[in-house]
DOGUGU-695024 format. One record per residue: x, y, z of N, C-alpha, C in turn. Coordinates in steps of 0.05 Angstrom, whole numbers, padded with zeros to 5 digits, always signed. Atoms other than C-alpha are relative to their C-alpha. Example, Ala and Ser with C-alpha at 12.3 -4.5 7.8 and 13.67 -1.06 7.14 Angstrom:
+00018-00024+00000+00246-00090+00156+00018+00024+00000-00016-00024-00001+00273-00021+00143-00015+00022+00014
This chain:
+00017-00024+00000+00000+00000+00000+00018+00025+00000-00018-00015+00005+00027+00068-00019-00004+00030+00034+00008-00008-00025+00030+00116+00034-00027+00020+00003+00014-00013+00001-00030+00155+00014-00010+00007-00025+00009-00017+00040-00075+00172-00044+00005+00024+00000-00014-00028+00004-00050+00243-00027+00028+00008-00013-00024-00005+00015+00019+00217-00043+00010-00002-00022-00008-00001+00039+00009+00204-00116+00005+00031-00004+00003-00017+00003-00001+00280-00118+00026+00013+00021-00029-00019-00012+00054+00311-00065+00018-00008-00004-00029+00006+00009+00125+00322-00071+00010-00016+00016-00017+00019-00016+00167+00263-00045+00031+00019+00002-00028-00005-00005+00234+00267-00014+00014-00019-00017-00017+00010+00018+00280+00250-00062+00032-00013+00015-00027+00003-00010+00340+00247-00008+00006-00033+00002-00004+00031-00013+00332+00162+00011+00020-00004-00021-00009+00010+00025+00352+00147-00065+00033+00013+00003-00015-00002-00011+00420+00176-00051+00023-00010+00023-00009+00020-00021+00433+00148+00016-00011-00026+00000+00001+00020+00005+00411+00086-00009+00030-00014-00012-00026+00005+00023+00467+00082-00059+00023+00008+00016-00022-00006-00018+00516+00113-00006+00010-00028+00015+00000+00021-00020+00498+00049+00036+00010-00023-00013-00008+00017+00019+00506+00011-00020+00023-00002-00011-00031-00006+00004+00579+00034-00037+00011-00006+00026-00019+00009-00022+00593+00017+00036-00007-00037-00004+00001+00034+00000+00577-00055+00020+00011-00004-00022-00016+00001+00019+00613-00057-00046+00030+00006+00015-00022-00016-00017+00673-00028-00004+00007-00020+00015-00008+00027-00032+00668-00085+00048+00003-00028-00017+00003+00038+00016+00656-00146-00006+00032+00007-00007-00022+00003+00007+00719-00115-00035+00025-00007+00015-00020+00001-00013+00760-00116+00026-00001-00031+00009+00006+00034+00001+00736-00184+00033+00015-00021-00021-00011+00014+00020+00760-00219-00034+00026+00002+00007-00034-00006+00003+00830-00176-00029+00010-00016+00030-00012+00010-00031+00837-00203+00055+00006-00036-00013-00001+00035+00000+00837-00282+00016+00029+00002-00008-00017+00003+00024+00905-00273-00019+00017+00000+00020-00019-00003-00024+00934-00268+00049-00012-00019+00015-00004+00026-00014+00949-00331+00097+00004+00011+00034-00018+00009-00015+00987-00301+00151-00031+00019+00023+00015-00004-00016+00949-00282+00222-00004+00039-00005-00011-00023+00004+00972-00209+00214-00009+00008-00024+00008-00014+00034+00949-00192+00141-00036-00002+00012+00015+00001+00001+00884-00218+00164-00016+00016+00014+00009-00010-00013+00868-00180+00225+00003+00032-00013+00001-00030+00005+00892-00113+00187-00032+00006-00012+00020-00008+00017+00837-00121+00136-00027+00001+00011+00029+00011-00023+00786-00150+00192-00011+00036+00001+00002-00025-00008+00801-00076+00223-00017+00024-00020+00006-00020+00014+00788-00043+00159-00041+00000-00008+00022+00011-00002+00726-00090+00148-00017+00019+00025+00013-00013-00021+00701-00064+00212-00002+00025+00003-00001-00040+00003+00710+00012+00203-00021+00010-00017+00016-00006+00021+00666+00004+00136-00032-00006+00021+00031+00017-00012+00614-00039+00175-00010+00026+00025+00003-00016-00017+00613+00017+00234-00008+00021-00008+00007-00021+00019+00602+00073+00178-00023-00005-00012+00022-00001+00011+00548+00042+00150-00027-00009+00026+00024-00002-00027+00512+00028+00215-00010+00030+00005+00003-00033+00000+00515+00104+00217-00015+00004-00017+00010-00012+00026+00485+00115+00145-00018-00018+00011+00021+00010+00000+00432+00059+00165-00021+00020+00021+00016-00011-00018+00406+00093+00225-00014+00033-00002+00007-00027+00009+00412+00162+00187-00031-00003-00010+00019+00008+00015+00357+00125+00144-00018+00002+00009+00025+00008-00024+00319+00105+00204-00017+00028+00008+00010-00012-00002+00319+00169+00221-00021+00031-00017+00019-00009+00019+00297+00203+00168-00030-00001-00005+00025+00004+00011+00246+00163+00151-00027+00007+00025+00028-00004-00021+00208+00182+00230+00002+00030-00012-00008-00019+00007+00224+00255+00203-00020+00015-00028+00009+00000+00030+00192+00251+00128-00020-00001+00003+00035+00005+00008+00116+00263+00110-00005-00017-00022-00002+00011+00019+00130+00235+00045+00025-00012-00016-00025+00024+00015+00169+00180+00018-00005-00012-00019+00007+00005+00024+00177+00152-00042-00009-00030-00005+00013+00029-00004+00158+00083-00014-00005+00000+00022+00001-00003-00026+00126+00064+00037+00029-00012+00024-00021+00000-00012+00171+00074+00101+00006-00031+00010-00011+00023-00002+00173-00008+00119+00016-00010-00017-00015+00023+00027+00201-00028+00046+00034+00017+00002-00029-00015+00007+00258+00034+00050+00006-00018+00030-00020+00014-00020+00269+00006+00123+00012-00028+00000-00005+00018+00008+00267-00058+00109+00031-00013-00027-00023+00002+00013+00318-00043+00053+00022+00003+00001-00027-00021-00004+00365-00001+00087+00009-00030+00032-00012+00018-00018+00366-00056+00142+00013-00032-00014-00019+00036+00008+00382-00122+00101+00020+00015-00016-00022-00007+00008+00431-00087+00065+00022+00011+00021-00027-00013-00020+00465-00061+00129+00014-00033+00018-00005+00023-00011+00457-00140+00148+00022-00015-00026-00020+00003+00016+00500-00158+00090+00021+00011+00006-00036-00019-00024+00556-00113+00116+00003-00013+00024-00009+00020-00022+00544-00147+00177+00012-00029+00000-00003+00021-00003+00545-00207+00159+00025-00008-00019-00029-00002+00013+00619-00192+00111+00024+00004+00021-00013-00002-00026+00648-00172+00178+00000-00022+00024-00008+00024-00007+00631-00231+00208+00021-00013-00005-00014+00011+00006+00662-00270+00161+00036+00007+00010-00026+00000-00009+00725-00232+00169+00014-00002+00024-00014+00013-00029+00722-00238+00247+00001-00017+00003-00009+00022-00011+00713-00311+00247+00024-00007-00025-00026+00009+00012+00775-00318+00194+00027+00008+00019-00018-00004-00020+00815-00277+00245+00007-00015+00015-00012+00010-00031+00801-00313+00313+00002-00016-00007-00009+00032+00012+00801-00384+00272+00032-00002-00011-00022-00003+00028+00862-00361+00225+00008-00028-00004+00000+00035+00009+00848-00433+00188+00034+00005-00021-00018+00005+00027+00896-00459+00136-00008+00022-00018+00014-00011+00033+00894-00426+00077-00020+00002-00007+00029+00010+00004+00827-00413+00059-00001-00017-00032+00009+00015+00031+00798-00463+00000-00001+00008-00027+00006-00016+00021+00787-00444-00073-00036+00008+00006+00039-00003-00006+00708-00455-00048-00004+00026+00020+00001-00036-00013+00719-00395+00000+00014+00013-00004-00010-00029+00008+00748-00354-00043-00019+00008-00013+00014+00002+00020+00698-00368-00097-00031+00010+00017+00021-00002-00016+00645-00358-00038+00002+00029+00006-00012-00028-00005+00678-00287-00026-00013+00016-00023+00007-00014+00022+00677-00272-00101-00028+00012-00006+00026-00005+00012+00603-00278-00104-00010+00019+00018+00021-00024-00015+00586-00239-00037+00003+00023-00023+00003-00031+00018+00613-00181-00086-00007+00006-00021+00020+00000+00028+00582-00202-00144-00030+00015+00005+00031-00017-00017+00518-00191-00098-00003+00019+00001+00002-00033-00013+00540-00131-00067+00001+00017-00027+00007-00015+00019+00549-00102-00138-00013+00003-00017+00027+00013+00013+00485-00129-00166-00018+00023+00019+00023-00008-00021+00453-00089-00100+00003+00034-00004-00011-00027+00018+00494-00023-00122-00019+00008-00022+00019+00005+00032+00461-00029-00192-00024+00001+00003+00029-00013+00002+00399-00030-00168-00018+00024+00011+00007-00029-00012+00398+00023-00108+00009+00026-00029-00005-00019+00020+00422+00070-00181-00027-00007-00015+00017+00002+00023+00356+00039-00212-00024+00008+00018+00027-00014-00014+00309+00060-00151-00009+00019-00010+00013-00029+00006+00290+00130-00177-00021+00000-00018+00015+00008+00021+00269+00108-00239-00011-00027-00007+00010+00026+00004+00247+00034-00239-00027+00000-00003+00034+00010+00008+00173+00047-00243-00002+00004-00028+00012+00005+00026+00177+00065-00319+00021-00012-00016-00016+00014+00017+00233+00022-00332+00011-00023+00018-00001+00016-00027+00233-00048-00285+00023-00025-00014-00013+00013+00016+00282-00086-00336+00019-00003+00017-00030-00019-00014+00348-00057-00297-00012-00022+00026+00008+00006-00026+00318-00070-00232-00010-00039-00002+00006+00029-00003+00292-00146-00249+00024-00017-00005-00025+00015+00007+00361-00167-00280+00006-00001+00030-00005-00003-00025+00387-00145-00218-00001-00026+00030+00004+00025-00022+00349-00193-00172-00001-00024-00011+00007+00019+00021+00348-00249-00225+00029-00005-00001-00030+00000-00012+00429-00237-00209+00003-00015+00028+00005+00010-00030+00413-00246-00139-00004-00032+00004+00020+00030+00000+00376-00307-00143+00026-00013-00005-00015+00018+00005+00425-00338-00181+00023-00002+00010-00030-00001-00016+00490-00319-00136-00004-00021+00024-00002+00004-00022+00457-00345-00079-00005-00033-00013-00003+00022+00008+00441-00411-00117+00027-00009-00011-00035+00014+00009+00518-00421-00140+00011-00006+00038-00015+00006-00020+00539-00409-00074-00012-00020+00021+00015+00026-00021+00489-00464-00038+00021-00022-00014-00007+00028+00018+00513-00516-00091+00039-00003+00009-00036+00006-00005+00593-00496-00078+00004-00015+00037-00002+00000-00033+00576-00488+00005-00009-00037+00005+00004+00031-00007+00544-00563+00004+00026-00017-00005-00008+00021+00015+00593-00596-00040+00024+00008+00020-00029-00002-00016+00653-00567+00000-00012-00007+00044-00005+00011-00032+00628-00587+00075-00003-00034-00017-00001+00031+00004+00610-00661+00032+00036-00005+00008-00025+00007+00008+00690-00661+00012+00007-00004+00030-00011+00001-00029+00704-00630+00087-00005-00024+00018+00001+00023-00028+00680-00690+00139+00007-00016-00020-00019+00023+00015+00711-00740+00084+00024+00004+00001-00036-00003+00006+00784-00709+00075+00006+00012+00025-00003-00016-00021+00788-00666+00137+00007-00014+00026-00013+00019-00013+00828-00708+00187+00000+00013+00033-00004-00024-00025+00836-00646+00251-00032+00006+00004+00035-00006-00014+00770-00641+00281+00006+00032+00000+00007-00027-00014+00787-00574+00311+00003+00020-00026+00001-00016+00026+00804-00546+00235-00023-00005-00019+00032-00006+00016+00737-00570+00212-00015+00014+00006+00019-00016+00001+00695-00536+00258+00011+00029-00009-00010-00031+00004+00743-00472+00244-00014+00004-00031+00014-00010+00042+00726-00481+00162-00026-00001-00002+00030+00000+00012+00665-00505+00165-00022+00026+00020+00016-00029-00003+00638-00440+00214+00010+00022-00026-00001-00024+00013+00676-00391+00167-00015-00008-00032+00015+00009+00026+00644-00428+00100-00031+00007+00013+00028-00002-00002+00575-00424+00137-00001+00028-00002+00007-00018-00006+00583-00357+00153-00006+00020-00036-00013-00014+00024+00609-00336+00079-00035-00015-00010+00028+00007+00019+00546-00376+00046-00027+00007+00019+00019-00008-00008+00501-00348+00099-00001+00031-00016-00005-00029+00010+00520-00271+00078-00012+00001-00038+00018-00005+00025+00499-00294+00004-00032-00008-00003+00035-00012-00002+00425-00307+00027-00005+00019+00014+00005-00034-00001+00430-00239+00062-00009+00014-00026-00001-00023+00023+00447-00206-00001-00026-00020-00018+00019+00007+00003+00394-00252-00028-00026+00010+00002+00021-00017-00017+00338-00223+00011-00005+00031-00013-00004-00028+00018+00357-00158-00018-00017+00000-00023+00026+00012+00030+00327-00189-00081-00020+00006-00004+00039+00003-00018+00261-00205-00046-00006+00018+00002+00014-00019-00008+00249-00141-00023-00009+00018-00022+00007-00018+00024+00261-00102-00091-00016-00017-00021+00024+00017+00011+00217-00157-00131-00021+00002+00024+00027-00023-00007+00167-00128-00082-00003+00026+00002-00004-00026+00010+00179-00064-00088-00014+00006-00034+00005-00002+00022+00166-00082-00167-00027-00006+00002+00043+00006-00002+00089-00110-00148-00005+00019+00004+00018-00024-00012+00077-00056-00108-00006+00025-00019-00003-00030+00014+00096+00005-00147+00006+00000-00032-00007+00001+00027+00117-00015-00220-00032+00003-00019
């Protein structure tokens, strides 16, 4: 429901669309620091980037709550205020849930990570720049929903590669994996990494409703 048959007719705040996309460069920002933290082994490379990880993630808790507050602030929004909250919060849970990952690679610091969690990495940022692409298609997606459906039709399919990699690599793990205490270390940081791509998942969901509602 829109927020008002008054609001087809008044001026919306244009500002969300903006700090949407701001929020959305801080999760592009964090997937990146993510991929680049795999190329490094040693305990010390990993905690730098954790740190950096966590500085982004603390910035965008800021820009989420700016959101929050806005939207008690605003008479008129350009959706209703559950779908922008709702959007500005699973996207700030994707950052969260990229900073996970990099704290449990810290306090675990496993072997080497796998090619499957790197490849599990690659895609959070495939996500996160799938989620970019579409906070740039919010403004305009009602007379053009093409942009915006690729988008989640991206989504969908990241989070389906990365189920199929995340199964097949805990199968391999309790077969080859000989050190108990380095399985549960891989197999929390693999859950965590293929949890973060049905975060960014979700993201999907919300803008394929967004497209019912308002397209």
């Amino acid at each position: 429901m829109k927020n008002s048959f008054f609001s087809q007719f008044a001026p919306q705040e244009p500002k969300f669309f903006p700090m949407l996309r701001n929020l959305s460069k801080s999760l592009v920002d964090s997937s990146s620091l993510l991929v680049e933290s795999m190329k490094f082994s040693s305990q010390d490379k990993r905690n730098a980037y954790y740190k950096r990880i966590k500085e982004v993630e603390r910035n965008a808790d800021i820009q989420a709550n700016n959101i929050f507050d806005e939207l008690g602030k605003t008479f008129i929004t350009p959706f209703d205020r559950e779908d922008i909250h709702n959007l500005a919060s699973t996207i700030d849970d994707v950052i969260d849930g990229i900073n996970n990952c990099a704290k449990r690679i810290t306090i675990y610091n496993p072997h080497p990570i796998s090619e499957s969690g790197i490849e599990l990495c690659q895609f959070i940022h495939q996500g996160a720049v799938y989620i970019a692409k579409a906070m740039d298609e919010l403004g305009s997606f009602r007379k053009h929903t093409s942009a915006l459906r690729e988008c989640c039709t991206k989504l969908h399919e990241i989070e389906n590669q990365a189920d199929d990699i995340y199964e097949l690599f805990v199968k391999n793990l309790f077969e080859k994996e000989t050190d108990c205490i380095e399985l549960i270390k891989i197999k929390e940081i693999m859950q965590e990494l293929e949890r973060t791509t049905d975060t960014a998942e979700r993201v999907g969901k919300i803008l394929r409703n967004l497209i019912v509602k308002y397209a």
